[in-house]
mmCIF file of the C-alpha atoms, coordinates in Angstrom:
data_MODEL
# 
_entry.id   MODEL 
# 
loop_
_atom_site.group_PDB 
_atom_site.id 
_atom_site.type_symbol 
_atom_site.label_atom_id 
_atom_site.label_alt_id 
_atom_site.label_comp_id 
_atom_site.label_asym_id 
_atom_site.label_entity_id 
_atom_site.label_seq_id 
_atom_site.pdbx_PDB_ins_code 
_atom_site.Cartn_x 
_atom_site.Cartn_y 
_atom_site.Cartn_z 
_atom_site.occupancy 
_atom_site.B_iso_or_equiv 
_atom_site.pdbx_formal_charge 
_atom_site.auth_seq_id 
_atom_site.auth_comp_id 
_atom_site.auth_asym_id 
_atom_site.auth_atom_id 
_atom_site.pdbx_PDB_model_num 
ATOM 1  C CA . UNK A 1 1  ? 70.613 -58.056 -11.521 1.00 0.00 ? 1  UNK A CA 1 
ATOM 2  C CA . UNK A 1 2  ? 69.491 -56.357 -8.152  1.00 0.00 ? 2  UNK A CA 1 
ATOM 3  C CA . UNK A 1 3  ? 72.274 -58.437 -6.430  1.00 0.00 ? 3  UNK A CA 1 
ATOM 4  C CA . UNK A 1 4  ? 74.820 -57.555 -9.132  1.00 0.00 ? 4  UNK A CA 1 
ATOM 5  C CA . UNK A 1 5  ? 74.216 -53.778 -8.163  1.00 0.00 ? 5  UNK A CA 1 
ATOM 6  C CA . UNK A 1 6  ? 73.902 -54.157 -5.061  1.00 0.00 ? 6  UNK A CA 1 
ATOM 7  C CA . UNK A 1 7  ? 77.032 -55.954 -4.335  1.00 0.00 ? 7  UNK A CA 1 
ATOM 8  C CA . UNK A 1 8  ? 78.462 -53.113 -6.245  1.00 0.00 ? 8  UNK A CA 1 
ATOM 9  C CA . UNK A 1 9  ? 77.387 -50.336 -4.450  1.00 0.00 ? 9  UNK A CA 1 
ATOM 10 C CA . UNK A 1 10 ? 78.291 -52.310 -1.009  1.00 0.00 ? 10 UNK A CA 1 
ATOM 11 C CA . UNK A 1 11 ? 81.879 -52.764 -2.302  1.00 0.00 ? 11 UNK A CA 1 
ATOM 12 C CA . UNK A 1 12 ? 82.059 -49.200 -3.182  1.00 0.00 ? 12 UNK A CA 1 
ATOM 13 C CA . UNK A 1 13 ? 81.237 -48.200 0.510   1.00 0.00 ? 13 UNK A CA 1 
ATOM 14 C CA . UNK A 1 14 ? 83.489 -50.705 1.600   1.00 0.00 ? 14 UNK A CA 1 
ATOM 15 C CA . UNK A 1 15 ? 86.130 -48.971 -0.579  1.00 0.00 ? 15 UNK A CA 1 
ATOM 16 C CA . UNK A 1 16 ? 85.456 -45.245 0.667   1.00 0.00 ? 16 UNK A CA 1 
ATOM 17 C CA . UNK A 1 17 ? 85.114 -45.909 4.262   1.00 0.00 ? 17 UNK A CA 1 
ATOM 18 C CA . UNK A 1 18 ? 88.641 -48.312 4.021   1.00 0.00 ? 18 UNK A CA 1 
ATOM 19 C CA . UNK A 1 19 ? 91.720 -46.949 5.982   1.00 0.00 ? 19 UNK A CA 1 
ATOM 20 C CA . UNK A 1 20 ? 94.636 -49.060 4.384   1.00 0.00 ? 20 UNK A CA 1 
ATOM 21 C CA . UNK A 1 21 ? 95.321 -48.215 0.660   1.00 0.00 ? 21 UNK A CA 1 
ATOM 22 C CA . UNK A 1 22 ? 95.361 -52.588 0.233   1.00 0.00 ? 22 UNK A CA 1 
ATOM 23 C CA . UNK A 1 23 ? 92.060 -52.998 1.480   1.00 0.00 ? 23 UNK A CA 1 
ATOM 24 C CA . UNK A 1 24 ? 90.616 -49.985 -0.796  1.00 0.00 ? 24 UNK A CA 1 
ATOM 25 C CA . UNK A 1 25 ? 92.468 -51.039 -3.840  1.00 0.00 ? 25 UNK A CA 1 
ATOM 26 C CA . UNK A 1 26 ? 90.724 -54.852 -2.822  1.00 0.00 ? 26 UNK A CA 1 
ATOM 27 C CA . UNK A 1 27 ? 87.195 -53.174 -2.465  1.00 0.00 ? 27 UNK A CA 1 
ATOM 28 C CA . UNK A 1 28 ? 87.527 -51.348 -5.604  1.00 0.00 ? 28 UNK A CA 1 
ATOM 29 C CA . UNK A 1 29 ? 88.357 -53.908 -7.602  1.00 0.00 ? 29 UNK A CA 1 
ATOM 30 C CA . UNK A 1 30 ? 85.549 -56.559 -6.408  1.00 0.00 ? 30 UNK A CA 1 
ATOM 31 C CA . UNK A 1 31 ? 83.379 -53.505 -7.552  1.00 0.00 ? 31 UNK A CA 1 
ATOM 32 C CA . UNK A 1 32 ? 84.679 -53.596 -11.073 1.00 0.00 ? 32 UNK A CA 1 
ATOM 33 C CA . UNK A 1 33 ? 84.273 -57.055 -11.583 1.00 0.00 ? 33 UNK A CA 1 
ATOM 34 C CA . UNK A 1 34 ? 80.208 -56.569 -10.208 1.00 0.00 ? 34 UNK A CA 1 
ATOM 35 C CA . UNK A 1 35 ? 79.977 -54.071 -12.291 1.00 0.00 ? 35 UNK A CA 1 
ATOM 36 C CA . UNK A 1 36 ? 82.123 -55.858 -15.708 1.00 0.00 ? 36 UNK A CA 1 
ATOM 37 C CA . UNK A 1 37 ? 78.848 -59.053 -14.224 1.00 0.00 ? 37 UNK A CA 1 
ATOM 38 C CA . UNK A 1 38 ? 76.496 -55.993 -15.111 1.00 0.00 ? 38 UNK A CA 1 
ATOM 39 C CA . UNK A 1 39 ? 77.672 -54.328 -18.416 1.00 0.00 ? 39 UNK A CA 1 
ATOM 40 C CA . UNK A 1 40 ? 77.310 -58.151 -19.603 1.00 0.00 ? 40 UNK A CA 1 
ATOM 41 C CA . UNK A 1 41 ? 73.831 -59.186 -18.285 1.00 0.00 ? 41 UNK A CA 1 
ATOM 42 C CA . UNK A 1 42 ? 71.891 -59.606 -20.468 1.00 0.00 ? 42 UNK A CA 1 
ATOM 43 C CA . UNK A 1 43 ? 69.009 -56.742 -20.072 1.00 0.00 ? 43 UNK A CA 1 
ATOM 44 C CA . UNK A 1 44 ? 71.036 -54.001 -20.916 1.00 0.00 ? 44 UNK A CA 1 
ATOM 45 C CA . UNK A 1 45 ? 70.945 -51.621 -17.532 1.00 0.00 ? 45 UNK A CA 1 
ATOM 46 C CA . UNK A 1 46 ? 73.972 -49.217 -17.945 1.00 0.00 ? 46 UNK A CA 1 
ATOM 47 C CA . UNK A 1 47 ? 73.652 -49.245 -22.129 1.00 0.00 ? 47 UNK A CA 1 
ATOM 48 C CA . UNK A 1 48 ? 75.688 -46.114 -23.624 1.00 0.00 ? 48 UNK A CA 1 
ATOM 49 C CA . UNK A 1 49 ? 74.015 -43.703 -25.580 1.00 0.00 ? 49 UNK A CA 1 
ATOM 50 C CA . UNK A 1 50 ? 75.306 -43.201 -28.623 1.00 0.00 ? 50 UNK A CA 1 
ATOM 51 C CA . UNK A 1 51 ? 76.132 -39.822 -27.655 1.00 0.00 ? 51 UNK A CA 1 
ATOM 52 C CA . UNK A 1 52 ? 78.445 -41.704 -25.261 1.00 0.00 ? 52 UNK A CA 1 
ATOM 53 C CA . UNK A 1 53 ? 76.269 -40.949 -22.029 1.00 0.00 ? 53 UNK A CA 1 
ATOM 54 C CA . UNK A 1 54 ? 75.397 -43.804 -19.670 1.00 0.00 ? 54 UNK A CA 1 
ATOM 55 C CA . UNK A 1 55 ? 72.232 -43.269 -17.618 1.00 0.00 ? 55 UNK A CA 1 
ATOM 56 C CA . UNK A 1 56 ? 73.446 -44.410 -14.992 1.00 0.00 ? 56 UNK A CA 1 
ATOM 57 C CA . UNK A 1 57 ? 75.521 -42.960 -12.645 1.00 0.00 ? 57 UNK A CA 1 
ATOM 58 C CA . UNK A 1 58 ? 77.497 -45.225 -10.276 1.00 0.00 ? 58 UNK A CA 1 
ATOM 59 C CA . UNK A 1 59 ? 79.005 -42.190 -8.376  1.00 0.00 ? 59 UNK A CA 1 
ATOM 60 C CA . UNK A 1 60 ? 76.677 -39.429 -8.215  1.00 0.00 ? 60 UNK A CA 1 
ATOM 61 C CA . UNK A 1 61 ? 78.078 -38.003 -5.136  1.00 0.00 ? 61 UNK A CA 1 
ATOM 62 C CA . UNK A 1 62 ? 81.990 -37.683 -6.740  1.00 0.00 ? 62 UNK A CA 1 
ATOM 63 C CA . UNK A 1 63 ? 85.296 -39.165 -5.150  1.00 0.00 ? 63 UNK A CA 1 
ATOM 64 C CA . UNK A 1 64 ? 84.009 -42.556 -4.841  1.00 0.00 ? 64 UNK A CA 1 
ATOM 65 C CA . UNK A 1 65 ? 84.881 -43.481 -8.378  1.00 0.00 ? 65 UNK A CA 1 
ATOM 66 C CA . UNK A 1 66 ? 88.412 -41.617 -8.455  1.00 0.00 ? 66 UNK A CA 1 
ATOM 67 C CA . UNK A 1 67 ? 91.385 -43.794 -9.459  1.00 0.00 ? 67 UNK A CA 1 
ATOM 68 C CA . UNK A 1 68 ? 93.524 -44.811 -6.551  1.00 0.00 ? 68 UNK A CA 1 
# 
C-alpha cells in the first residue's frame, strides 16, 4: 500500500513540475491508475464517508489535481 501511494504522489510531482502538456497528461494518468491500485486494495485507505467525504486528501495544496 505504501508503494501504491507513494508512486502516486511521485507521479503527481512529476506531473506539476512537467513542461510539455504530453508528458503532464502521461504523469497524470500513471497517477490515476496508482491511485484506481488503491481505491481497490483491499484495506480500505481512501473509503468515502457516507456523507460523501474522503479523508484523504490527495491534493491538499490545490492545482495539482486540476483537469488538464
Amino acid at each position: 500500500m505504501n508503494y501504491l501511494l507513494q508512486r502516486e504522489q511521485e507521479e503527481l510531482l512529476h506531473a506539476q513540475n512537467a513542461l510539455c502538456p504530453a508528458e503532464r497528461r502521461t504523469h497524470y494518468g500513471l497517477a490515476e491508475r496508482f491511485a484506481r491500485r488503491v481505491r481497490q486494495h483491499p484495506l480500505p485507505y481512501r473509503s468515502v464517508r457516507q456523507d460523501g467525504f474522503i479523508a484523504f486528501n490527495p491534493h491538499p495544496f490545490g492545482g495539482e489535481g486540476k483537469q488538464i
